[in-house]
MIDOSE-14504 format. One record per residue: residue number from 0; residue in one letter; chain; y, z, x negated of N, C-alpha, C, O in turn. Coordinates in steps of 0.001 Angstrom, whole numbers, padded with zeros to 6 digits. Example, Ala and Ser with C-alpha at 12.3 -4.5 7.8 and 13.67 -1.06 7.14 Angstrom:
<pts>
resi_resn_chain_nnorth_nup_neast_canorth_caup_caeast_cnorth_cup_ceast_onorth_oup_oeast
0_a_A_-005690_007800_-013190_-004500_007800_-012300_-003300_007800_-013200_-003319_008465_-014236
1_s_A_-002250_007080_-012850_-001060_007140_-013670_000030_007870_-012900_001138_008039_-013409
</pts>
This chain:
<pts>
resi_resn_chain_nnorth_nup_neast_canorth_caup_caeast_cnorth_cup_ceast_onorth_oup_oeast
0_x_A_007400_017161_-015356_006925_017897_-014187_007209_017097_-012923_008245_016440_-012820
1_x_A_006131_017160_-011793_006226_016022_-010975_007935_017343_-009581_008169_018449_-009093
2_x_A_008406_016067_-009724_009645_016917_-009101_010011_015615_-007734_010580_015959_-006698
3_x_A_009676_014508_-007926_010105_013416_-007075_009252_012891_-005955_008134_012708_-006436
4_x_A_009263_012563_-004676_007759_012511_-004028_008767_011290_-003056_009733_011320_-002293
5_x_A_007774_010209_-003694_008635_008545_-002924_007509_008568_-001709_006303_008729_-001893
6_x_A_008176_008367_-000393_007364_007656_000477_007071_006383_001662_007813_006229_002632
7_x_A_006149_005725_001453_006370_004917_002511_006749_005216_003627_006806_006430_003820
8_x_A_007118_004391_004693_007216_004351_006136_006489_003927_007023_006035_004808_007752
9_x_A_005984_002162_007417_005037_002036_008092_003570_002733_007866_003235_002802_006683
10_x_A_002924_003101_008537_001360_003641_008793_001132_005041_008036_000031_005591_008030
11_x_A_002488_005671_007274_002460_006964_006580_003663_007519_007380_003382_008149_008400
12_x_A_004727_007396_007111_005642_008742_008026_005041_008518_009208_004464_009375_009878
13_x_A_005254_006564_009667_005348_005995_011296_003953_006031_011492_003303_005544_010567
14_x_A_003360_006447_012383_001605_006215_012822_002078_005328_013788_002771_005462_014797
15_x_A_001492_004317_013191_001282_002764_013872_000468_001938_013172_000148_002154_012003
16_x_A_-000025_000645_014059_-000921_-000043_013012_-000148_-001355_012976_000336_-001790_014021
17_x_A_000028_-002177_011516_000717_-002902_010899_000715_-003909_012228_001613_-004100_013048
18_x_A_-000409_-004393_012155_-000355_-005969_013492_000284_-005425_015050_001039_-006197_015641
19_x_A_-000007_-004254_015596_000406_-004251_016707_002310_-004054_016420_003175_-004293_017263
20_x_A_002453_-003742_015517_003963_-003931_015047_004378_-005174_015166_004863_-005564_016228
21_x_A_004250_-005958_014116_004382_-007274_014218_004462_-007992_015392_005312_-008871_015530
22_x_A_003751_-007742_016158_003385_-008209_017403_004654_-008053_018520_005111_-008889_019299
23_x_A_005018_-006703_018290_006020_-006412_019328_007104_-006460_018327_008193_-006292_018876
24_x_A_007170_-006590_017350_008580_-006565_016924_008870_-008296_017183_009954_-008588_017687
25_x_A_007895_-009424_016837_008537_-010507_016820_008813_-010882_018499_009649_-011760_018710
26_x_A_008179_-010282_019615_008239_-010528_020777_009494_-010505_020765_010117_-011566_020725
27_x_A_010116_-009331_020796_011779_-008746_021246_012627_-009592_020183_013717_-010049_020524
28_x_A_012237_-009753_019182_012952_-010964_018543_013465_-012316_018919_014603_-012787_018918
29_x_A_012546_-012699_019174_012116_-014163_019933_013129_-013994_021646_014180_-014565_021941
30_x_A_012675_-013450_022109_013409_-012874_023267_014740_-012913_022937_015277_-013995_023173
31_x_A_015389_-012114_022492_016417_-012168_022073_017449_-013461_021705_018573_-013688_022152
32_x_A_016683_-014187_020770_017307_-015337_020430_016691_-016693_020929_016766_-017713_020245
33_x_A_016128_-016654_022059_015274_-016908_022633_016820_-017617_023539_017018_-018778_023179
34_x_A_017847_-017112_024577_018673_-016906_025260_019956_-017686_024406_021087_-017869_024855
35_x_A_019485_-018065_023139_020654_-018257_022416_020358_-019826_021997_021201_-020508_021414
36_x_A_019029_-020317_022376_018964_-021775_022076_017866_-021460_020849_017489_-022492_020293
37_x_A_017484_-020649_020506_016242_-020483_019536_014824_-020793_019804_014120_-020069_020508
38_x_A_014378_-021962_019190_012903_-021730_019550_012120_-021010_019068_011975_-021349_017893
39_x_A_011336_-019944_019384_010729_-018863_019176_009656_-019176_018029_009465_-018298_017187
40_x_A_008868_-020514_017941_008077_-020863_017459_008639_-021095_015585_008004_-020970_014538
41_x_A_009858_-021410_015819_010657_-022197_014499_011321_-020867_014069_011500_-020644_012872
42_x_A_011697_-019961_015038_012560_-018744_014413_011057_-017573_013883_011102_-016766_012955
43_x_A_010008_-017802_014686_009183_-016483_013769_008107_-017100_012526_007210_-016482_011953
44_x_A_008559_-018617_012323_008260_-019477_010907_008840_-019303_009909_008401_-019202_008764
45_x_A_010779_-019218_010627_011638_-018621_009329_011694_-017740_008844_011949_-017621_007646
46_x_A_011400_-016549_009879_011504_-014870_009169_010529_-014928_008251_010845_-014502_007140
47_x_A_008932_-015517_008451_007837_-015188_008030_008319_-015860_006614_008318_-014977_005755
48_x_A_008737_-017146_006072_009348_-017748_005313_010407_-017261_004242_010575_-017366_003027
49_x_A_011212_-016506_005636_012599_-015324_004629_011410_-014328_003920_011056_-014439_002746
50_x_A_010816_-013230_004985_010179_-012667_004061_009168_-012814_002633_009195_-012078_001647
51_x_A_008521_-013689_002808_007729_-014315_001610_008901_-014425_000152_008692_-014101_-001017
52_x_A_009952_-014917_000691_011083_-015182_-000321_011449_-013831_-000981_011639_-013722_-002192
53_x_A_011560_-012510_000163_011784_-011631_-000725_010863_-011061_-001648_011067_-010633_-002784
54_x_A_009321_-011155_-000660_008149_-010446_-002008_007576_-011401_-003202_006604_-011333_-003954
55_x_A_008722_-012389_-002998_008463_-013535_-004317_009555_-013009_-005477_009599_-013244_-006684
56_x_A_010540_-012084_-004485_011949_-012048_-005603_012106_-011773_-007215_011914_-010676_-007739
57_x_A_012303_-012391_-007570_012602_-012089_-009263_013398_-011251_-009614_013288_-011136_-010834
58_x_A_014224_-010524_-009189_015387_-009846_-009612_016481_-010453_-009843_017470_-009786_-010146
59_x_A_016551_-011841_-009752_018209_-012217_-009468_019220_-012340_-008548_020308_-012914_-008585
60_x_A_018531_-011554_-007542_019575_-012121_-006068_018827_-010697_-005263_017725_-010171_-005419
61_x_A_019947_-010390_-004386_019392_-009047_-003729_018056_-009602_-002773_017659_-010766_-002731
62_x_A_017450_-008354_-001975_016612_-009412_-001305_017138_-009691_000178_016460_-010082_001127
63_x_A_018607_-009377_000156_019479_-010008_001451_019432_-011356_001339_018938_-012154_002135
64_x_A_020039_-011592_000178_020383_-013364_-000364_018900_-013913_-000208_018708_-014994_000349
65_x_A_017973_-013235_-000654_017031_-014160_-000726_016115_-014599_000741_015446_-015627_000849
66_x_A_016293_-013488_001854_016385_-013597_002788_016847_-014842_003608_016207_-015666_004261
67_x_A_018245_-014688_003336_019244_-015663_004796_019493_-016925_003693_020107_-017946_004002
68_x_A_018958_-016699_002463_019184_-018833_001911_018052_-019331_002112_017904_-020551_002048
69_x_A_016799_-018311_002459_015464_-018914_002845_015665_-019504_004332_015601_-020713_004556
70_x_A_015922_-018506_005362_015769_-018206_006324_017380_-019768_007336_017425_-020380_008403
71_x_A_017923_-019698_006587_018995_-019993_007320_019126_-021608_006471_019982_-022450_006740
72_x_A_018218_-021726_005578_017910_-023354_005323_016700_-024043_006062_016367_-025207_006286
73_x_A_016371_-023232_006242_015801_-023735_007978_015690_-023801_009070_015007_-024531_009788
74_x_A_016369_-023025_009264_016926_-022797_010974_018705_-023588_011057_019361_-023857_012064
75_x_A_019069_-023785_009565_020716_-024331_009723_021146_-023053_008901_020637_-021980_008577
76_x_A_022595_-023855_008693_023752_-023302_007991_024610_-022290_008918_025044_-021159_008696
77_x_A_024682_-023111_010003_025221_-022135_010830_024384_-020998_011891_024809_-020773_013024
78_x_A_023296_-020416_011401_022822_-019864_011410_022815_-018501_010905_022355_-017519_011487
79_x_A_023480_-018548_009535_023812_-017409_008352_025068_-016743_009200_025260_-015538_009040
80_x_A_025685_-017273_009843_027068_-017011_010351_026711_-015748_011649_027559_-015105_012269
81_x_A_025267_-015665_011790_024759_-014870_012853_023955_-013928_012550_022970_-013650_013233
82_x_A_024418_-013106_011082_024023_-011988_010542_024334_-011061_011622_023395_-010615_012282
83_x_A_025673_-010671_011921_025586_-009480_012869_025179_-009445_013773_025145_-008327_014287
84_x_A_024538_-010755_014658_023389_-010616_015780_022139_-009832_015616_021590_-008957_016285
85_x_A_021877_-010437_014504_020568_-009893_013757_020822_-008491_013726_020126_-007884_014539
86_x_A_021694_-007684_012964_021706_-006650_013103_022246_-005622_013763_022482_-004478_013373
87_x_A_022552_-006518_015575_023012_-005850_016574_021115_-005650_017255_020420_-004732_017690
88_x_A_021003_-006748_017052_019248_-006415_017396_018590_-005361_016876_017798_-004808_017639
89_x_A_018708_-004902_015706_017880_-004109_014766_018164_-002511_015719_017359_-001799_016320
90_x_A_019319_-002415_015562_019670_-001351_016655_019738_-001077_018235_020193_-000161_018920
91_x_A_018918_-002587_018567_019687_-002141_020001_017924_-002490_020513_017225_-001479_020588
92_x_A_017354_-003607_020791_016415_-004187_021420_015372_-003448_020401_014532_-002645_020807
93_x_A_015541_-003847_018904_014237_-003160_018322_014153_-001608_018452_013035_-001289_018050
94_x_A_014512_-001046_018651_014468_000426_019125_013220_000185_019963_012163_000376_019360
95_x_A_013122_-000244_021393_011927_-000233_022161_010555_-000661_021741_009537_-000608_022432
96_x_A_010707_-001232_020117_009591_-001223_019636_009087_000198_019185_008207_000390_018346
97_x_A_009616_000931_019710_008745_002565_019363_007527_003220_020467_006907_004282_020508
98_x_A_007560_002017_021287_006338_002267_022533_005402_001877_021528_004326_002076_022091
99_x_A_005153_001444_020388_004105_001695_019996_003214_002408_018938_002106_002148_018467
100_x_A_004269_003572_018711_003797_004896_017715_002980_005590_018477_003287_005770_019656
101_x_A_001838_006090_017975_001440_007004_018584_001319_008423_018244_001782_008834_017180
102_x_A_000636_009327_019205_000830_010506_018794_000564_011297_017591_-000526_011352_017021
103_x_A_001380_011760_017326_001472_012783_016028_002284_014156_015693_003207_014769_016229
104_x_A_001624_014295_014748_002156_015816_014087_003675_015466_013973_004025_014306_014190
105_x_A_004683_016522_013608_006305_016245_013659_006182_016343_012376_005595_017211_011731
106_x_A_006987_015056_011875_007228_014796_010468_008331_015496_009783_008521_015526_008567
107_x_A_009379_016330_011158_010525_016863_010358_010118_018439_009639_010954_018836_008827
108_x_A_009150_019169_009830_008559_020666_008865_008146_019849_007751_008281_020395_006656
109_x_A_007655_018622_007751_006865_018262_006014_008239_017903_005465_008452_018665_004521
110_x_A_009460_016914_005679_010270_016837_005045_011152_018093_004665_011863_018150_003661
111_x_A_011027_018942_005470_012247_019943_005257_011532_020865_004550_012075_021688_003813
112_x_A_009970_020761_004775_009257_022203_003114_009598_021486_001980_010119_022075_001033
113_x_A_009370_020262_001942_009780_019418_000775_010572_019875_-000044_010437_020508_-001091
114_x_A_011842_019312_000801_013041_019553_000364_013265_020983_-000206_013545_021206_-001383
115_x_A_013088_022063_000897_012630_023501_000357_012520_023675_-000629_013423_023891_-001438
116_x_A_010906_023606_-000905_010576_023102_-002272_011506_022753_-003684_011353_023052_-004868
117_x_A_012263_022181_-003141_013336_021523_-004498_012372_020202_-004876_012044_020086_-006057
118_x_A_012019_019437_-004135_011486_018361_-004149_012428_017124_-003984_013140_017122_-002980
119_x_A_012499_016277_-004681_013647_015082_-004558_013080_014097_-003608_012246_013461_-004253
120_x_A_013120_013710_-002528_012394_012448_-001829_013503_011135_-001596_014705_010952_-001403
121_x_A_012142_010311_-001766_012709_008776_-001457_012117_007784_-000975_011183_007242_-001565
122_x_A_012621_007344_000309_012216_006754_001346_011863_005183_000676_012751_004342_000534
123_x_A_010411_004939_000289_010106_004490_-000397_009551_002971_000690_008380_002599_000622
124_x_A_010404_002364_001469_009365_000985_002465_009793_-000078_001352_010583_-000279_000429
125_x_A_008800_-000583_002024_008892_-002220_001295_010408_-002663_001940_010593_-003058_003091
126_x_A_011264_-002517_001063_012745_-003445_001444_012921_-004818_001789_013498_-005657_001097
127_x_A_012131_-005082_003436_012042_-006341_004344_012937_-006049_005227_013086_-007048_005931
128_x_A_013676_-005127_005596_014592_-005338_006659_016118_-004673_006424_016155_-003837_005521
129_x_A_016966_-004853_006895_018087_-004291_007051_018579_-002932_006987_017818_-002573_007886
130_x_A_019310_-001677_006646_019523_-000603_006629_019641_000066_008126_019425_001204_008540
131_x_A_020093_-001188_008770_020064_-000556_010571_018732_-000802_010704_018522_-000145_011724
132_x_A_017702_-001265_010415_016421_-001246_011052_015642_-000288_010065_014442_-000260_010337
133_x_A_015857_000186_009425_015311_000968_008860_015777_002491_009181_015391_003477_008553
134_x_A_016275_002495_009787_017457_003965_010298_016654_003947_011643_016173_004985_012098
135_x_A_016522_002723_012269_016021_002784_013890_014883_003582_013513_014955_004792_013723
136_x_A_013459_002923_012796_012736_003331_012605_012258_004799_012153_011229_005395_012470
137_x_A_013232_005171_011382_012854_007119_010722_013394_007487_012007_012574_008272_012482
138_x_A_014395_007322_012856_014764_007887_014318_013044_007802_015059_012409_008850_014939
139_x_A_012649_007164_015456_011386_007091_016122_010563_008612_015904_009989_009241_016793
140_x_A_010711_009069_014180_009981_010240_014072_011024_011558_013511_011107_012420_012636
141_x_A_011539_011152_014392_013326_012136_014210_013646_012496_013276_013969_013670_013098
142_x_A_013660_011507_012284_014136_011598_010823_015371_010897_010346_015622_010184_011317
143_x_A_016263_010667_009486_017160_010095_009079_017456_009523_007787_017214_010186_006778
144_x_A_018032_008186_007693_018322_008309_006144_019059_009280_005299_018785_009365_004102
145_x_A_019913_009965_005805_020815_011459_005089_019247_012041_004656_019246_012348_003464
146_x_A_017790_012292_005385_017038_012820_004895_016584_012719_003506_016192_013734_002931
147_x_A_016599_011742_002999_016527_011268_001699_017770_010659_000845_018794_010173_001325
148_x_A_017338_010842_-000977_018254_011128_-001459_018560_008997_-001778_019554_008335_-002077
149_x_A_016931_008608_-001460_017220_007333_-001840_017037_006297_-000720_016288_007005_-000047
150_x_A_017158_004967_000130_016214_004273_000735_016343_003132_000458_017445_002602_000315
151_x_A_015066_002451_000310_015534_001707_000304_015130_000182_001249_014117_-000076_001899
152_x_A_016501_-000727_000974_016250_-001429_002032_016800_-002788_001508_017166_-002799_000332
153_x_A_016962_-004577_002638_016650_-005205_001674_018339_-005485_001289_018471_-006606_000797
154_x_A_019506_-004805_001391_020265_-004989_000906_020901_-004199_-000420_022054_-004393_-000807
155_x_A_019783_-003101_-001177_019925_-003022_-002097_018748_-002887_-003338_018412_-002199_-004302
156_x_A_018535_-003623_-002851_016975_-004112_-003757_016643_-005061_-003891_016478_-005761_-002892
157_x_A_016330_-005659_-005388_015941_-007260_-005720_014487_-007280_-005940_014013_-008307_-006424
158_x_A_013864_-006491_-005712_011961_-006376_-005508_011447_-005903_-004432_011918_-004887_-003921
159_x_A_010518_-006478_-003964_009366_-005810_-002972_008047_-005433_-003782_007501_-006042_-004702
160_x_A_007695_-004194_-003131_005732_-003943_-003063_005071_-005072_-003183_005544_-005928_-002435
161_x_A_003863_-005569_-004027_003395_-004740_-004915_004067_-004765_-006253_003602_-004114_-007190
162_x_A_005065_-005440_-006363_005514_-005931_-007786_005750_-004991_-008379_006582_-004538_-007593
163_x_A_005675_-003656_-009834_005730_-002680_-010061_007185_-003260_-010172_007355_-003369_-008957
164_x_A_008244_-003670_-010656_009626_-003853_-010465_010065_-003287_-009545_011186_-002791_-009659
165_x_A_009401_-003173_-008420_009573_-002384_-007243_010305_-000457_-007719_011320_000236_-007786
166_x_A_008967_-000481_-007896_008912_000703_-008651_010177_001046_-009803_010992_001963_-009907
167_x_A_009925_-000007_-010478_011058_000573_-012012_012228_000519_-011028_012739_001638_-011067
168_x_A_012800_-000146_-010286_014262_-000258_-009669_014895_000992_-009596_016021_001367_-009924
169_x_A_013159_002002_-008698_013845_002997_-008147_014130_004125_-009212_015018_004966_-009351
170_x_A_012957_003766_-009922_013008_004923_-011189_014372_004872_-011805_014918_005881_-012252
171_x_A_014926_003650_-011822_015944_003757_-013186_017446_004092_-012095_018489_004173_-012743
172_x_A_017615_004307_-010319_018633_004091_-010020_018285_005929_-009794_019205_006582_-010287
173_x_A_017255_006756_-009211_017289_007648_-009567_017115_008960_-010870_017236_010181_-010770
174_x_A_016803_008124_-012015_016616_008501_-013282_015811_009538_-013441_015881_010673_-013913
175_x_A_014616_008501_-012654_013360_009709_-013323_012559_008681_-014164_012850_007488_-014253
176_x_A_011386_009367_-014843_010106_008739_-015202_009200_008773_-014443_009219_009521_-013466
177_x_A_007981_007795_-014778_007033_008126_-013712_006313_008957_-013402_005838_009181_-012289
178_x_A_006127_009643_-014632_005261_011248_-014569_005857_011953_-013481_005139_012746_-012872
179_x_A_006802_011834_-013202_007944_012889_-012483_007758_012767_-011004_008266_013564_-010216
180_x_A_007109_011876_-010690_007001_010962_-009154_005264_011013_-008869_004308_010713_-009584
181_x_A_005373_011538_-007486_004187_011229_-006491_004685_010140_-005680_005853_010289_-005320
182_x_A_003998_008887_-005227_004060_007921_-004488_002958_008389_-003445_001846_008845_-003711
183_x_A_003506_008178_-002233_002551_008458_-000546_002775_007340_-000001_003877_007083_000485
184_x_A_001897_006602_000006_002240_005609_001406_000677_005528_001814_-000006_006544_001679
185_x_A_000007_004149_002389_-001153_003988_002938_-001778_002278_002797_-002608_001735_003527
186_x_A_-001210_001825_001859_-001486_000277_001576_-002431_000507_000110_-001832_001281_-000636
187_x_A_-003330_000179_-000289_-003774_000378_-001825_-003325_-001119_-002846_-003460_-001229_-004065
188_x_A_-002644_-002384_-001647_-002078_-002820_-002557_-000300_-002937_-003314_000219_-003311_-004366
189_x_A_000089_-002386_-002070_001545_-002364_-002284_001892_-000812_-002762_002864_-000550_-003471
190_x_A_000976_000155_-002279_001767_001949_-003139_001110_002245_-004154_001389_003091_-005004
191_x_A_-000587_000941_-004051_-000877_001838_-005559_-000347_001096_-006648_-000095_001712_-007683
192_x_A_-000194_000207_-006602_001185_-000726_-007497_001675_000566_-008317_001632_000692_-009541
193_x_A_001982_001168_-007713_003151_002534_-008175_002097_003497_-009500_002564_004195_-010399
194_x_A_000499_003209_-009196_-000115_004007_-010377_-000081_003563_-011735_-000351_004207_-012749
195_x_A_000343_002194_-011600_000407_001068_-012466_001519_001586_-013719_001706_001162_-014860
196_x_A_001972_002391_-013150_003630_002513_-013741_003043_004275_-014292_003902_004742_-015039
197_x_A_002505_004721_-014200_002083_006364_-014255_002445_007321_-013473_002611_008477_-013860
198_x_A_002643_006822_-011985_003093_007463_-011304_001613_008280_-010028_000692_007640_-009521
199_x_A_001819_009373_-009902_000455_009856_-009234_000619_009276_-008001_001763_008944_-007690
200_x_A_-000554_009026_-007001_-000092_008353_-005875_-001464_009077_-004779_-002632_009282_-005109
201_x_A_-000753_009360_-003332_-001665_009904_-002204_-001918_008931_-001124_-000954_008397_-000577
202_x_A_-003138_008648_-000761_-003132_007590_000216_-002745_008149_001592_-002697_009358_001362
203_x_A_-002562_008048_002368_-002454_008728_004325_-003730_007381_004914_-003620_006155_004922
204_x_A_-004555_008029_005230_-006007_007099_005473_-005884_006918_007098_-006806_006298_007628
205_x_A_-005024_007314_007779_-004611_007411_009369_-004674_005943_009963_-005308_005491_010917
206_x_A_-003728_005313_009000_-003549_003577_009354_-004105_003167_007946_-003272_002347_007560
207_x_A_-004750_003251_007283_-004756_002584_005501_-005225_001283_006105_-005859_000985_007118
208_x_A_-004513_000419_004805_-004544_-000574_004360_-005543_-000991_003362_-005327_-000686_002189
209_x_A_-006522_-001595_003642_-007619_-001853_002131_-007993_-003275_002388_-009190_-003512_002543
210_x_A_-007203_-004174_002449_-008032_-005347_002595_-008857_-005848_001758_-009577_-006736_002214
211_x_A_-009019_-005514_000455_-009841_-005492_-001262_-010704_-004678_-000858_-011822_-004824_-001351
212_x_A_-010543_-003704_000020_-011859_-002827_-000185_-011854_-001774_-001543_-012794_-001304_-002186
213_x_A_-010374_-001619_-001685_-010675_-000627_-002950_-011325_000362_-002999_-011414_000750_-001834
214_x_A_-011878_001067_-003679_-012700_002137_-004103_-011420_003135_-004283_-010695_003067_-005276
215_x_A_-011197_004160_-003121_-010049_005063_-003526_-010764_006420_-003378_-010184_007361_-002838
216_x_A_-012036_006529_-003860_-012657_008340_-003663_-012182_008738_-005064_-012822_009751_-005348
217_x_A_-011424_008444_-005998_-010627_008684_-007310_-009734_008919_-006943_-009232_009741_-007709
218_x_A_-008814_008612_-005789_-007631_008984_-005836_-007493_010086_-004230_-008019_009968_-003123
219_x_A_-006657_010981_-004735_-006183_011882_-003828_-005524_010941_-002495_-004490_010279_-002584
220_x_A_-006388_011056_-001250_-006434_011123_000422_-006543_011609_000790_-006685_012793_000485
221_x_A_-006588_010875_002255_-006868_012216_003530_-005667_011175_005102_-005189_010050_005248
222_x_A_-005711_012327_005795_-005427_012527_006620_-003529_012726_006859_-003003_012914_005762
223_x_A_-002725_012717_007773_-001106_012979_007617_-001246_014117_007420_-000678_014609_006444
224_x_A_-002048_014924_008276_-002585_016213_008188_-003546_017171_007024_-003845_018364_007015
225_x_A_-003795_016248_006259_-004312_016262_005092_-003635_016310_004058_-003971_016932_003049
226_x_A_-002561_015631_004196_-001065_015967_003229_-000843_017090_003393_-000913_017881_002453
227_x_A_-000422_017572_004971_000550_018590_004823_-000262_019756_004103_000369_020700_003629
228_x_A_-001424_019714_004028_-001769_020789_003646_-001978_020458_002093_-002273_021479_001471
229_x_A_-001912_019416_001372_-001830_019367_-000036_-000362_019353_-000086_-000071_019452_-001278
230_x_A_000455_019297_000456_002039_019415_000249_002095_021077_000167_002871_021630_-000613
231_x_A_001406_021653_000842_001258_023121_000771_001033_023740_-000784_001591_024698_-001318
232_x_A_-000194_022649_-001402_-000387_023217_-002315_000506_023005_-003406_000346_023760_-004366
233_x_A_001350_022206_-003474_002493_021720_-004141_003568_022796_-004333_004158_023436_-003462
234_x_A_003720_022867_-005964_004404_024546_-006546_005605_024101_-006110_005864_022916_-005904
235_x_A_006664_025400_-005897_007668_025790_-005513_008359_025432_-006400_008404_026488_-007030
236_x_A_009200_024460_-007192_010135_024284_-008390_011009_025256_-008619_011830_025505_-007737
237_x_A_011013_025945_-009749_011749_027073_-010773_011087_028063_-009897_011883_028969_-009652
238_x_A_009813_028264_-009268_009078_029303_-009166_008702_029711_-010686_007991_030692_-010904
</pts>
């Protein structure tokens, strides 16, 4: 019985669109270390570099490690030594990257019927950033990680989206099957990954992602607003 409902974050909880993110997140980045002797040009080569490393990850190394041995063999050794900069940033400067959400419905009545519900949720992003930047971000739509039972992020996860590994990680650390799980996000290549595994999956078509052009009139969409009202239709557990 489907009892588990994983969800993305960018372009499904967060209404934003992927590039204008990017955009302002590497600005305030750059900025930042910008002041510190960083050239902006060489530091948003390495992240782009770290990240690739994690959605390459195999499962032998968290995708922290795989991160800062990418990231910090090219920018230097002593570079790694400036983890907690990084994640004095995540909390402090990236916060003002929330000038670019826009308006929306309040995400905290869909999590809390959920939960209601007797619904298990799990904050399902692609694990590219840090647990403080991922906390900044559900703040933006006044949400929290305590909101969920799982999140994840890249210091406890050795897979990224689309790799279904992704997927099994979470299944086997919360001990469900996939029958048991609805996947929501808005990418058709990184959440529907998740159908791959037998897991049912809802697109949020607000920001979607289709660069394939998939054919998704088979699969249950819509609108954020289009959820809430199929979250409506979603039975009451031990009703």
């Amino acid at each position: 019985m489907l009892d588990t409902i994983l969800m993305d974050l960018d372009g499904t909880l967060l209404p934003m669109g992927q590039q204008e993110f990017v955009d302002n997140y590497f600005s305030r980045l750059c900025r930042r270390f910008a002041t510190n002797g960083v050239e902006p040009g060489a530091l948003t080569k390495a992240v782009w570099k770290g990240t690739a490393a994690m959605v390459k990850n195999d499962g032998a190394a968290l995708n922290r490690e795989r991160f800062w041995d990418t990231f910090a063999g090219l920018m230097g050794r002593a570079l790694r030594e400036r983890e907690p900069e990084f994640d004095d940033f995540y909390g402090r400067e990236f916060d003002q990257t929330r000038e670019i959400i826009r308006p929306h419905a309040p995400r905290r009545p869909v999590i809390d019927g959920l939960k209601a519900k007797g619904y298990r949720l799990v904050l399902a992003t692609n694990p590219l950033f840090p647990a403080v930047g991922v906390k900044t971000r559900l703040h933006w739509v006044g949400l929290a990680p305590e909101d969920f039972s799982l999140v994840t992020t890249y210091e406890n996860s050795r897979f990224c989206k689309p790799n279904p590994d992704y997927y099994r990680e979470i299944l086997s650390k919360i001990g469900k099957a996939p029958g048991d799980c609805l996947m929501v996000g808005n990418n058709t290549d990184e959440d529907l990954a998740a159908a791959s595994l037998g897991m049912a999956v809802y697109l949020i078509t607000d920001f979607l992602e289709n660069e394939k052009k998939v054919d998704i009139s088979g699969i249950p969409h819509g609108s954020f607003e289009d959820f809430c009202a199929f979250c409506g239709a979603l039975p009451v557990l031990g009703s």
